[in-house]
C-alpha positions, 0 to 999 in steps of 0.5 A: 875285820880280822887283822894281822899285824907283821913286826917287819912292817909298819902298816896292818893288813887284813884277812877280807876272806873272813869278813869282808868290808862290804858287809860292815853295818853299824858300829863295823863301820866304825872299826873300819874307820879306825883300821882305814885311818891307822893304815893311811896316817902310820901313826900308831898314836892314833889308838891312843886317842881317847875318841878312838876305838881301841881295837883288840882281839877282846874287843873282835871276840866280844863286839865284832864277832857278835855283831856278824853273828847278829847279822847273820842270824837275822838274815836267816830270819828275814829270809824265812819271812821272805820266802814265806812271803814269796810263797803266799804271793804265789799260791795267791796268783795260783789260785786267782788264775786257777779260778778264773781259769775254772770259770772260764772253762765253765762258762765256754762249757755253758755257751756250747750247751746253750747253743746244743739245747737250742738247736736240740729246740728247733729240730724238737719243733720240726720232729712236732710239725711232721709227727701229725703227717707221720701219725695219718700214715700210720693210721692208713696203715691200721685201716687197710690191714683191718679191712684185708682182714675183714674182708678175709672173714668174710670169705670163710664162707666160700669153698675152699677154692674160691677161698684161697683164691679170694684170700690171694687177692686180698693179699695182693690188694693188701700190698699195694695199699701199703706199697702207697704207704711206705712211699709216702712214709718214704717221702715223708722221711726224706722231707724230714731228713732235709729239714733236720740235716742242718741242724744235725750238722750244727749239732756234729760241728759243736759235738767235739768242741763240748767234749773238749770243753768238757776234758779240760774241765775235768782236768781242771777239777783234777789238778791236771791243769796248768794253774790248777796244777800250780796251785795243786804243787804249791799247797802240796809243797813241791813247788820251787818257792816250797823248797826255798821256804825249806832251805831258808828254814834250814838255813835258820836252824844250822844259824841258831843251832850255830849262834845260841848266844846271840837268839835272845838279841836277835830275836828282840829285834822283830816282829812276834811273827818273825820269831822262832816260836811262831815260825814254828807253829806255821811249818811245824811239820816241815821244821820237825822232818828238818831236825830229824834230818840235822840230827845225822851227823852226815845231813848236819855237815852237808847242811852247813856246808850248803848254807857256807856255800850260799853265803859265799853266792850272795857274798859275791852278788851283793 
């Protein structure tokens, strides 16, 4: 904590805006102790004691103030991790309900066209138990127009006449026969239709279900669908945990760039996957359209005034 001492008074205040008391962690607390102490006994000795911290601007600029820093560049760095964290998690969930939400419309598309197959089936089997009826119509119809015909040839012989005549009632005999016929053909269409007509209408009630089925299949398959899309955005990087991930990953640039001296410290603290040079390597293409940003003067200010201001949001939650 930064202090100020007034020669009117005996006591110390602080300035808690610069670095607050509930940030303290470690040897912080320590000086705190002291300060606490100082300003409850009012005994200036206190600083004398050979146990006590002796507190100066020296000591603030070469402790303190590396310790705050240290801080906060190892908060950026766990807040990178924390968002790498949050997005794999997510992008996991994602893809787990985007396939089950694949293989459940595969499956709701299978059902329909098993059932659509099997009625295809049965009305196949009524369209196998007419097709002998349907055949001896046809055939009838073959024979009498044959036999019109013979008897046609044979009447060549008579005058023209009696020809004419004959072929007249050849004609009219000829129509009557295949009048019979196509009412039987009629009948038998009839009969047929009344057999096929449930299963048509099984066919037509299941028809919009398969194609609906089908859309959202195809939606699926395209990114259109809802997990589909999660997943779609988060591996694309438009998603909001990507954009977290980019502002922690800023965050962490402006702190380096902001703290040099204190990265190689820091930097021993962690794991080899939360250092720089791995960070690196996972978003090297988002770090490097990140430094082309900060390396306009205007984006580099507009950064350290988004990250000042974050601080102060977690400052007052915390």
């Amino acid at each position: 904590m930064f202090m100020q001492t007034n020669p009117t008074q005996d006591t110390v205040t602080s300035y808690p805006l610069l670095i607050p008391a509930h940030d303290a962690d470690g040897r912080l607390d320590r000086y705190l102790a002291v300060l606490m102490s100082a300003m409850a006994n009012e005994n200036a000795d206190l600083f004398e004691q050979p146990e006590a911290v002796e507190l100066t601007f020296e000591s603030l600029e070469q402790n303190v103030l590396q310790e705050y820093q240290q801080k906060d560049l190892r908060g950026a760095y766990e807040r990178v991790i924390d968002a790498e964290v949050t997005l794999g998690k997510a992008l996991s969930a994602a893809e787990v309900a985007a396939r089950e939400e694949l293989e459940t419309a595969r499956a709701e598309l299978q059902t329909i066209e098993a059932k659509l197959a099997h009625i295809h089936a049965d009305a196949q089997g009524i369209d196998a138990e007419f097709a002998p009826r349907y055949a001896d119509l046809q055939r009838q119809e073959q024979s009498v127009t044959s036999k019109a015909a013979e008897l046609a040839h044979k009447g060549e012989t008579l005058s023209p006449e009696s020809r004419a005549q004959f072929e007249r009632d050849i004609e009219l005999a000829l129509n009557i026969q295949l009048g019979k016929i196509r009412n039987a053909r009629a009948q038998l269409d009839a009969e047929h239709a009344a057999r096929c007509k449930p299963y048509k209408g099984q066919i037509e009630a299941l028809q919009p279900a398969r194609e609906d089925c089908a859309r959202r299949l195809d939606q699926i398959k395209t990114g259109a669908a809802e997990w589909a899309g999660r997943a779609r955005d988060l591996r694309a990087g438009s998603a909001p945990e990507c954009l977290a991930l980019r502002d922690a990953l800023r965050e962490l640039l402006v702190c380096r760039d902001r703290f040099p001296h204190v990265v190689a410290q820091v930097e021993q603290q962690l794991g080899k996957d939360a250092q720089m040079d791995a960070i690196s390597k996972r978003h090297a293409h988002a770090i490097k359209r990140l430094r082309l940003e900060m390396d306009t003067p205007a984006n580099l200010a507009a950064a350290r005034e988004a990250i000042a201001r974050k601080d102060l949001t977690r400052q007052r939650n915390s």
